[in-house]
N, C-alpha and C positions, 0 to 999 in steps of 0.2 A: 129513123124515128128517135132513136136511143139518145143520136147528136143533137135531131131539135129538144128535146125536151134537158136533156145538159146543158145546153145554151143559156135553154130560158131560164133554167136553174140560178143559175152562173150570171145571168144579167139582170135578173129578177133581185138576187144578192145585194150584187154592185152600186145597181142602181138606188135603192132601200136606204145602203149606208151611204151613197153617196147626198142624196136627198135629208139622212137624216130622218125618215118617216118610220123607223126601227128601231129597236136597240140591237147590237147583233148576236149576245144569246138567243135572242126570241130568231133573227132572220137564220141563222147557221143553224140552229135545231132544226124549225118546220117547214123551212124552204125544201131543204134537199129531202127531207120525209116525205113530203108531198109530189117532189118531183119521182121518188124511187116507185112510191105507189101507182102515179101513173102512167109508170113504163113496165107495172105490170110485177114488179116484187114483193114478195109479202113480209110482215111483221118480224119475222123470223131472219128473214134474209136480212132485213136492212139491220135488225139485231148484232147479227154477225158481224159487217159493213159497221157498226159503229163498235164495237170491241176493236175492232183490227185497226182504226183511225184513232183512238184515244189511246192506243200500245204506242203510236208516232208521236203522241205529245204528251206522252204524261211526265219523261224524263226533264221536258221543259217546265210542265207545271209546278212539277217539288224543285226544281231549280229556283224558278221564278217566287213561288212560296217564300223560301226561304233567304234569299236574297233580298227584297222587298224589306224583308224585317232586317236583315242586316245592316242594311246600307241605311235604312230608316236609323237603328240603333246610334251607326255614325255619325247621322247629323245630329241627330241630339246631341251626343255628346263633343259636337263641334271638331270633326276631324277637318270638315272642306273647309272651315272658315278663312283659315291661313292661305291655303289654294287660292282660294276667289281673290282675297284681301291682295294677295301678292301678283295675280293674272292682271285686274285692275290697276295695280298700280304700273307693271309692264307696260301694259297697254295705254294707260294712264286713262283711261275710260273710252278709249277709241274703239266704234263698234267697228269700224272692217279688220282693226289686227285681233279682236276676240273671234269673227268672222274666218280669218286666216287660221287663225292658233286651233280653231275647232276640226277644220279638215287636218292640219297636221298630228293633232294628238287623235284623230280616229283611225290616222292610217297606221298608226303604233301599236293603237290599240286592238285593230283587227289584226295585227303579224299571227293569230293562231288561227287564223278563217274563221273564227265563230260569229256568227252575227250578235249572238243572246249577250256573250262574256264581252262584246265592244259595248254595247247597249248598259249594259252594267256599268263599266266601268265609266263611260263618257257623261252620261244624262246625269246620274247624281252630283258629280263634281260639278258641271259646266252650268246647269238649268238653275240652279240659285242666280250663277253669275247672269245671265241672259236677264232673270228674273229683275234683277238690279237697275239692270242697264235699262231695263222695259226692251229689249230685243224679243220676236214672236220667239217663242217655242216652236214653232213648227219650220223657222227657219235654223234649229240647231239640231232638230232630226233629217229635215234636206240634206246639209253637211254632212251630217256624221256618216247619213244610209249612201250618199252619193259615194264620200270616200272609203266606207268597208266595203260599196260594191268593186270599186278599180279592186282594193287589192285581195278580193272575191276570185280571184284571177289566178291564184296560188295553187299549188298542186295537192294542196291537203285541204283543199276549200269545197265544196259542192260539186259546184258546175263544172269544173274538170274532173273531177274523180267521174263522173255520171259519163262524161263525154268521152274520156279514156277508155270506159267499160265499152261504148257502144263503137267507141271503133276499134275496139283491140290493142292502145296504143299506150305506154306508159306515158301516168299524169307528167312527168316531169320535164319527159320531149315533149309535148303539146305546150307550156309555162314559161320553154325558156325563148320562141320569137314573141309572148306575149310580157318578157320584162320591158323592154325600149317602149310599149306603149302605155305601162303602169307608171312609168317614168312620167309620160308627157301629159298622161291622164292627170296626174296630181298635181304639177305643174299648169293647164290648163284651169283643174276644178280650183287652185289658187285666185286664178284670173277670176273664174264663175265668185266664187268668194267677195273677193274685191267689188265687185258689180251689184252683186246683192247684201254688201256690207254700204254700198252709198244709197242704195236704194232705202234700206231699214232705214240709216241716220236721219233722209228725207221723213221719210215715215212720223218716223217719231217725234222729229222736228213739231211736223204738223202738230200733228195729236196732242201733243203737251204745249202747241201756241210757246216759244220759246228758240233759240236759236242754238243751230247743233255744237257750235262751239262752246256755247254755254254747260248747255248737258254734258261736254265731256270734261271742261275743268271740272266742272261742280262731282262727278264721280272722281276724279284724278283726286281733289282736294281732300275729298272723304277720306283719303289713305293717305296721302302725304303731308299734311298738315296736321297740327295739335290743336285743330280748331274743334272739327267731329269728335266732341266728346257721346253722344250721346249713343253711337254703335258701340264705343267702350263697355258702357255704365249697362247698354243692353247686355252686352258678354256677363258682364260681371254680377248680372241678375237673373239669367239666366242656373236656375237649380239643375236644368240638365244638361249640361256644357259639363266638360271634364278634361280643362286646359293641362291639369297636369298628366292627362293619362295619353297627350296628345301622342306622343311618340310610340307608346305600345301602340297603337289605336294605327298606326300610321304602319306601322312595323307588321300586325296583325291583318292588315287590308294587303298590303304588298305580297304576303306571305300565300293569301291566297289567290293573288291574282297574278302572283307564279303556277300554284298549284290547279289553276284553270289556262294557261296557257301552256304546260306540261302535261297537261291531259292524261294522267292514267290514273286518278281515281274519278267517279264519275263527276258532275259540277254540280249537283243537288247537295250529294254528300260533303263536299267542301265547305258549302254554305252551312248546311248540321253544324259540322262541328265550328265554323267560323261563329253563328251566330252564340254557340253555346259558353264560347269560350270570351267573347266579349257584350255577352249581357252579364255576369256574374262579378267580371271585371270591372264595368261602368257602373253599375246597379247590385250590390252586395246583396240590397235586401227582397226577397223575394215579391212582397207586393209591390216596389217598383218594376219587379221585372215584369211581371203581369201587366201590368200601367203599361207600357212602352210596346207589350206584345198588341195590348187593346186597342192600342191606337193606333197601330200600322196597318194590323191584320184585314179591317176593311177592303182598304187599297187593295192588296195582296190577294185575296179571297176572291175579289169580285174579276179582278186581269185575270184570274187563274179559272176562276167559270169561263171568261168569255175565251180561252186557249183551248178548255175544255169541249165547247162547242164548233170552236174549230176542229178541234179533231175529229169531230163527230162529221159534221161536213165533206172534210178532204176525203174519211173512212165511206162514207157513204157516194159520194160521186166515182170514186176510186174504185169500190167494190163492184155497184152496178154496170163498171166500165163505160158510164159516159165521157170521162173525162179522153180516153184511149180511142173513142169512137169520134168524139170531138173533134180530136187532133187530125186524125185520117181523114177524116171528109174533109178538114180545112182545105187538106192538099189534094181531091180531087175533083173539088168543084173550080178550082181556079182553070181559066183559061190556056192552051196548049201553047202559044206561042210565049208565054212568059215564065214559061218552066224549066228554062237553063236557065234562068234568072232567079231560080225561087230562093236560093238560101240568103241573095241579096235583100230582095222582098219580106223575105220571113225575118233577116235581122233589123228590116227595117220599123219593121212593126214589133223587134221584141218586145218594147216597154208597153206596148197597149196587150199585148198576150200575157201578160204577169196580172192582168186585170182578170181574165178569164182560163187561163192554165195554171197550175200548178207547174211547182219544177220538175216533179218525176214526169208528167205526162207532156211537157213541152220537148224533154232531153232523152225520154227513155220511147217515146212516142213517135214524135213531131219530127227531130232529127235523123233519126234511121229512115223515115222515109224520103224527107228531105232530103238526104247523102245521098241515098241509092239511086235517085231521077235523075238529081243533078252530075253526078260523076259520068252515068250514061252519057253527056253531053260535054266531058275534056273536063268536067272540075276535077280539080280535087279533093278527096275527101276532108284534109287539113283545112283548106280553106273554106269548103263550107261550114264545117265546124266552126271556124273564128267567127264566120259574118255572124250565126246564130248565137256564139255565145257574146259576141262584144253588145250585137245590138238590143240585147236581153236582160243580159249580168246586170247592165247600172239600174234597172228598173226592178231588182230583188226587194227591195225596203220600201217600195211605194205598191207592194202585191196585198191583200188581204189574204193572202195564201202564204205568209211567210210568219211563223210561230213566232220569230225573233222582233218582228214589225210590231203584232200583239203586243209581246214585254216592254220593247220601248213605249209606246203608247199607254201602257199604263204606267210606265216610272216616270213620262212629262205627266200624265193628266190630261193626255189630247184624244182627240175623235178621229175615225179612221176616214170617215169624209172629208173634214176639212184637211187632213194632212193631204190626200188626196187630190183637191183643189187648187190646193197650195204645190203641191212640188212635181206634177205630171208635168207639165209645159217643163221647167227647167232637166229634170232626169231624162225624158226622151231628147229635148235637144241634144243636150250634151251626150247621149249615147249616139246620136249622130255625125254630130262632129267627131266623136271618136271611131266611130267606122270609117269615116272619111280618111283620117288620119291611118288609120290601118291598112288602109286600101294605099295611100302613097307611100307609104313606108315598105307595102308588097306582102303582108302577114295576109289580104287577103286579097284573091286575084280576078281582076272583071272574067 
């Protein structure tokens, strides 16, 4: 009973933001309240169940708070202008190499596993650029979560520290047969890139009645000719731009986004002192500093409620152990002749279980029983681990279970439905292909 009523919980959710018929403060609050009460928990309990899920996300929420206004503060004061201006001219306004350039600088950008500190650093620089080009937003969050999930893979990242625990094995032997297919993953999601960079230029084509060649001079010319006076004359009217302060600005951004991929102070407090020390630097006088806090702060405020009701969520399905009862019945109602087969099956389906599991209950749950059936029957434990995490991992940043998914979504200004829409069909393929691939290469074994 505990599994049906998590279920419906859990697809009751899904389906709400999928459709859009919610906002998801309102669905992540009084879904899962309603589902705890009728599985028989009372006010107190689920009380409890929501402290111990908002202790999971609050270290995101002051992150996310205070990054919002930071990186807000930057463009004011025109730190990405130069970035964009000089990516565009590289590209010379060609959407498949800004397409291309977006998985290569995420996979840079996740070298420390974080999903929040990639999301950070990628969506403010690149989303102007997209913005430019008329590229969707929601095809430069596909990129970026497809390419922090390959190198997701890392031994300081999540899913193997989790899978390490549960088999008793150091993350770093589990990481090194899964480098040769990070390799070919990026490589491939290149190709996926290129594919969905001719598809956009189509796109776009249409919609602006115009011809794609045309739209890429006419962005090329913007930057390389003395003709576009009028982005000039915008810079130079621009009272919150602060050209000469570019290079502190620049030096200051660096400085913490060493200090978030070194990880030993926590990344909320990074962002404290980062924003403290370049609002006063941009903005001397203190009602402009207030001005710039005022107008961010919305944004910020409202992504950090709807993290906050996640946490309430996860804390509450988590506590009442549906999410744990979930997992287990998954693997005992399936049929006995396909259960030396299951960890193949189960990474076949990871990316639609990031729809309705969590990572702790898919890895700390779903896997240990998973290993233990299958091994019975000559597997290995290694490999059933890889088929669960390969055909899983790439579907992290299209979960509505994943904190970091929230903060991007609100640093584009997208919905978690239509992101949804938009990049399930490409993320599960390509987590397919890349089991296929791991399977010939022998990382995992029929």
């Amino acid at each position: 009973m505990l599994s049906i009523i998590g279920f419906a919980t859990i697809l009751t959710i899904v389906i709400l933001l999928l459709k859009g018929k919610i906002s998801p403060i309102i669905g992540l609050v009084l879904v899962p309240i309603i589902g705890a009460l009728i599985a028989g928990f009372g006010i107190t309990d689920i009380g409890g169940f929501f402290s111990e899920g908002i202790d999971k996300v609050i270290n995101v929420v002051i992150m996310f708070i205070f990054a919002i206004l930071f990186f807000g503060i930057m463009q004011d004061a025109g730190l990405f202008d130069p970035i964009i201006n000089k990516m565009i001219a590289i590209s010379r306004g060609n959407i498949i190499a800004v397409a291309v350039g977006t998985v290569l600088i995420a996979a840079i950008a996740h070298l420390d596993g974080s999903g929040a500190s990639t999301f950070l650093i990628t969506i403010p620089a690149l989303l102007p650029l997209y913005q430019r080009l008329k590229m969707s937003p929601y095809l430069l969050l596909l990129l970026v979560g497809t390419s922090a999930s390959i190198l997701n893979m890392l031994p300081w990242a999540g899913p193997l520290g989790r899978t390490a625990a549960v088999l008793g094995l150091d993350p770093t032997e589990l990481w090194r047969p899964l480098i040769p297919l990070q390799v070919i993953g990026l490589v491939l999601l290149v190709g996926m890139a290129i594919i969905l960079g001719l598809r956009e230029k189509r796109r776009i084509a249409q919609r602006s009645e115009i011809e794609s060649g045309y739209l890429e001079a006419a962005a090329a010319q913007a930057i390389t000719t003395d003709e576009n006076i009028d982005t000039k004359k915008q810079e130079k009217e621009n009272s919150l731009a602060r050209p000469k302060l570019l290079w502190i600005n620049l030096l200051l951004t660096l400085a913490l986004i060493g200090m978030l991929v070194w990880g030993i102070v926590p990344a909320g407090f990074v962002f404290m002192i980062a924003l403290s020390i370049a609002l006063p630097l941009n903005y001397p006088k203190v009602e402009d500093q207030m001005a710039r806090i005022k107008t961010h702060a919305p944004n910020a405020l409202l992504m950090a409620s709807i993290i906050l009701a996640a946490g309430s969520f996860l804390g509450i399905l988590g506590g009442t152990g549906m999410l744990d009862s979930l997992a287990t019945d998954l693997v005992k109602i399936l049929p006995a002749f396909i259960v030396p087969y299951l960890h193949l099956i189960i990474g076949v389906f990871g990316v639609p279980f990031e729809l309705i599991l969590n990572t702790d209950a898919y890895y700390f749950a779903l896997l240990p029983i998973v290993e233990q059936v299958v091994t019975g029957f000559g597997v290995e434990s290694t490999s059933a681990a890889y088929a669960m995490i390969i055909g899983n991992i790439i579907g992290t940043f299209v979960s509505p279970f994943s904190p970091a998914l929230w903060l991007a979504l609100g640093l584009a200004g997208l919905e978690m439905g239509k992101h949804i829409r938009y990049s399930l069909f490409w993320v599960w393929g390509f987590s397919l292909v890349l089991m296929a691939v791991a399977i010939l290469i022998g990382i995992i074994s029929l």
